[in-house]
N, C-alpha and C positions, 0 to 999 in steps of 0.2 A: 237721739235727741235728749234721751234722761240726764246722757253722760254731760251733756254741753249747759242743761239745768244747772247742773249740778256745782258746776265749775265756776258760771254765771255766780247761783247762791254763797257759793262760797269762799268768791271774789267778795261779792257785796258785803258779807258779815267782818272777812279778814279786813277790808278798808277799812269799816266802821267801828271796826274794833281796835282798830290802830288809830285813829281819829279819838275815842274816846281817852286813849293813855295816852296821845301826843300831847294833847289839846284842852283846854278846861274850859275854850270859849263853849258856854247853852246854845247860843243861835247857831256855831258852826255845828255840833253833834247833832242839833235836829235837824238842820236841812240836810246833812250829808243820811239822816237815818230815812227819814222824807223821800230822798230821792232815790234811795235805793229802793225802799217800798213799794214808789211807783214804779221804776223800771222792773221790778219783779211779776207785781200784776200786770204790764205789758207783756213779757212772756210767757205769761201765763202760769208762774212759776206759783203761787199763793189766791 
């Protein structure tokens, strides 16, 4: 289960982090950061 956290976290960062150099739109970088946050606190991950 850590390893699948893990992979989960580190999906979510690598997305958001490509969204931030993709992208300059404010509104998209915080929902995409927003929603990653929550799906993290649903697994329990933070």
């Amino acid at each position: 289960m850590r390893f699948v956290k893990g992979v989960v976290l580190g999906t979510i960062i690598t997305a958001s982090a490509m969204m931030l150099y993709s992208e300059s739109v404010d509104d998209g970088k915080k929902k995409m950061i927003k929603k990653g946050k929550q799906f993290a606190r649903k697994i329990g991950i933070s």
